[in-house]
C-alpha positions as YAML, in Angstrom:
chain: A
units: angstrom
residues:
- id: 1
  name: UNK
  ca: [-36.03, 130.83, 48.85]
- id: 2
  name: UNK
  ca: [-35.41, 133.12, 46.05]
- id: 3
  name: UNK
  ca: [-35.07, 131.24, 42.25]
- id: 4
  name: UNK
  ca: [-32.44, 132.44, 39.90]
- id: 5
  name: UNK
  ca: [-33.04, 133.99, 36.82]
- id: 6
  name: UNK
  ca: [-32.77, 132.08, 33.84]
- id: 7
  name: UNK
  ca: [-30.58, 134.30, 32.01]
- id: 8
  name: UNK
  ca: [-27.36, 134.43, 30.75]
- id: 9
  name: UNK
  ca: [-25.60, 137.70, 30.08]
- id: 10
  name: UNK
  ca: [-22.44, 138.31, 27.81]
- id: 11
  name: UNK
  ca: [-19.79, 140.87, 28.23]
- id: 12
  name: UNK
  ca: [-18.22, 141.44, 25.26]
- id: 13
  name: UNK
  ca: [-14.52, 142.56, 25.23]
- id: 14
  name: UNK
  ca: [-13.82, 145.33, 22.54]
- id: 15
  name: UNK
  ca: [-11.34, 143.10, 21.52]
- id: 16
  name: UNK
  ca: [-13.25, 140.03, 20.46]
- id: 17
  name: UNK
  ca: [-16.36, 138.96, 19.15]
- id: 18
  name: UNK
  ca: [-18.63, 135.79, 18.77]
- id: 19
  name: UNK
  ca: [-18.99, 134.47, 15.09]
- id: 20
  name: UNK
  ca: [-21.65, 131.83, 14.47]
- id: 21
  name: UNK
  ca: [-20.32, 129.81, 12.04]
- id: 22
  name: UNK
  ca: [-22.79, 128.20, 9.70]
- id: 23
  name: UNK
  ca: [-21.27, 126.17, 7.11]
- id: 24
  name: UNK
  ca: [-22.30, 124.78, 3.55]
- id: 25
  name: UNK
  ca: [-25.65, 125.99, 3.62]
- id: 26
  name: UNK
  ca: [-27.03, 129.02, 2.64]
- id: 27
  name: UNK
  ca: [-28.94, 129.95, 4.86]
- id: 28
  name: UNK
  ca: [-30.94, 133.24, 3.92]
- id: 29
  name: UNK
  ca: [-32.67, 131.19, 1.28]
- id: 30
  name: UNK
  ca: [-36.00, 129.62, 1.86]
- id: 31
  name: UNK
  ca: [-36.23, 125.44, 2.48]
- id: 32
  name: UNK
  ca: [-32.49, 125.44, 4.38]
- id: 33
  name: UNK
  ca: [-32.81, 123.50, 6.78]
- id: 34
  name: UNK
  ca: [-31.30, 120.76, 9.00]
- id: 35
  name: UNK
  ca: [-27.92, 123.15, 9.73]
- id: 36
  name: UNK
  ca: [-26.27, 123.33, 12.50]
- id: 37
  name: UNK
  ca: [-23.72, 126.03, 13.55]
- id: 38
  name: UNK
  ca: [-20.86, 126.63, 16.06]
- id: 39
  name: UNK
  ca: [-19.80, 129.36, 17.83]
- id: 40
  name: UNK
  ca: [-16.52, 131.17, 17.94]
- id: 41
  name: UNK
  ca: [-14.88, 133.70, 20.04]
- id: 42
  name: UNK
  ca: [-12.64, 135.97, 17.20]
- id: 43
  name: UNK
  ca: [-10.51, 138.84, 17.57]
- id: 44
  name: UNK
  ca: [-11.71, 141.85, 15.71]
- id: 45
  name: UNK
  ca: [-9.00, 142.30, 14.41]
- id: 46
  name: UNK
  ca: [-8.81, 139.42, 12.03]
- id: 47
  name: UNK
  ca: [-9.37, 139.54, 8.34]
- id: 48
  name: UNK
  ca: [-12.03, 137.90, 6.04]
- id: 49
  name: UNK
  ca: [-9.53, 135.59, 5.01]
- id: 50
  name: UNK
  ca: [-7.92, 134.53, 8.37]
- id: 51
  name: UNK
  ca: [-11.20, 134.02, 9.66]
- id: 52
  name: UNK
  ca: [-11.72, 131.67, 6.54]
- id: 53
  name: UNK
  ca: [-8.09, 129.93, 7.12]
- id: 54
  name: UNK
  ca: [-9.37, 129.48, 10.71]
- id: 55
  name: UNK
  ca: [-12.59, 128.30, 10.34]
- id: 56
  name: UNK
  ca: [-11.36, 125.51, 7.59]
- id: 57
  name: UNK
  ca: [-7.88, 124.72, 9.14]
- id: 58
  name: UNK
  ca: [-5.95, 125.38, 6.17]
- id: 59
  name: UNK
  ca: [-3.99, 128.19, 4.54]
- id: 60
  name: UNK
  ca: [-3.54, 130.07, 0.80]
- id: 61
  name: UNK
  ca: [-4.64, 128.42, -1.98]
- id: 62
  name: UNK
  ca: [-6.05, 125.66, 0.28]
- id: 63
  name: UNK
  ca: [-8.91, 128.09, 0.97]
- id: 64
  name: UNK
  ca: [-9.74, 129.24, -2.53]
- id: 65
  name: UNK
  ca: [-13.13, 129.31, -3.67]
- id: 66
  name: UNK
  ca: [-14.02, 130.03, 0.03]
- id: 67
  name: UNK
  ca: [-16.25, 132.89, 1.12]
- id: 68
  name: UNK
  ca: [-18.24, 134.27, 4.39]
- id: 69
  name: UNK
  ca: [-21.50, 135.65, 4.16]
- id: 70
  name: UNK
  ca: [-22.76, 137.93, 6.45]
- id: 71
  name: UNK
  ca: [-26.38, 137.11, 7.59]
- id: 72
  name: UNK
  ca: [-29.12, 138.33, 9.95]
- id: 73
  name: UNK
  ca: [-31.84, 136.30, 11.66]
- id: 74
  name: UNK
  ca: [-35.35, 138.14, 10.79]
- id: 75
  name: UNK
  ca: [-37.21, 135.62, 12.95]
- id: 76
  name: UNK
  ca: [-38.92, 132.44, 12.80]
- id: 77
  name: UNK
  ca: [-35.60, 130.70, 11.76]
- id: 78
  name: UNK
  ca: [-36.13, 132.66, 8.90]
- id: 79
  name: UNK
  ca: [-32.33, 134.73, 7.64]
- id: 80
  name: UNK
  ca: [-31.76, 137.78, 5.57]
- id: 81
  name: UNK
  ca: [-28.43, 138.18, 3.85]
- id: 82
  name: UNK
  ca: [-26.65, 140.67, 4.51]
- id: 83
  name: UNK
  ca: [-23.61, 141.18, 2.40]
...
């Protein structure tokens, strides 16, 4: 009998995208650890700060002080920031 792979392939809709939200730690500098993250399905269309009222479950002012930070995994659990 024939064994699956073990693989797992994603097809992505032009319409959405997967965010992996990592929150209160940064990430990109060195020592961060014990994180954990969640993933989310977005439209692309959403802005910065939608994704932000989203992500915290409140709105306006509520999210003030509030910021996204683009990163990218170099390897090694090791992250460079990326804007």
């Amino acid at each position: 009998m024939k064994k699956a792979k073990p693989a797992a392939k994603y097809l992505k809709s032009k319409h959405n995208t997967l965010l992996h939200v990592i929150r209160d730690v940064k990430v990109w500098e060195k020592g961060s650890s014990g994180w954990d993250f969640k993933i989310n399905k977005a439209s692309i269309s959403l802005t910065v700060n939608e994704v932000i009222e989203l992500v915290l479950g409140k709105e306006g002012d509520d999210c003030k002080g509030f910021c996204v930070t683009e990163v990218t995994e170099i390897g090694d659990g090791e992250f460079s920031k990326v804007s």
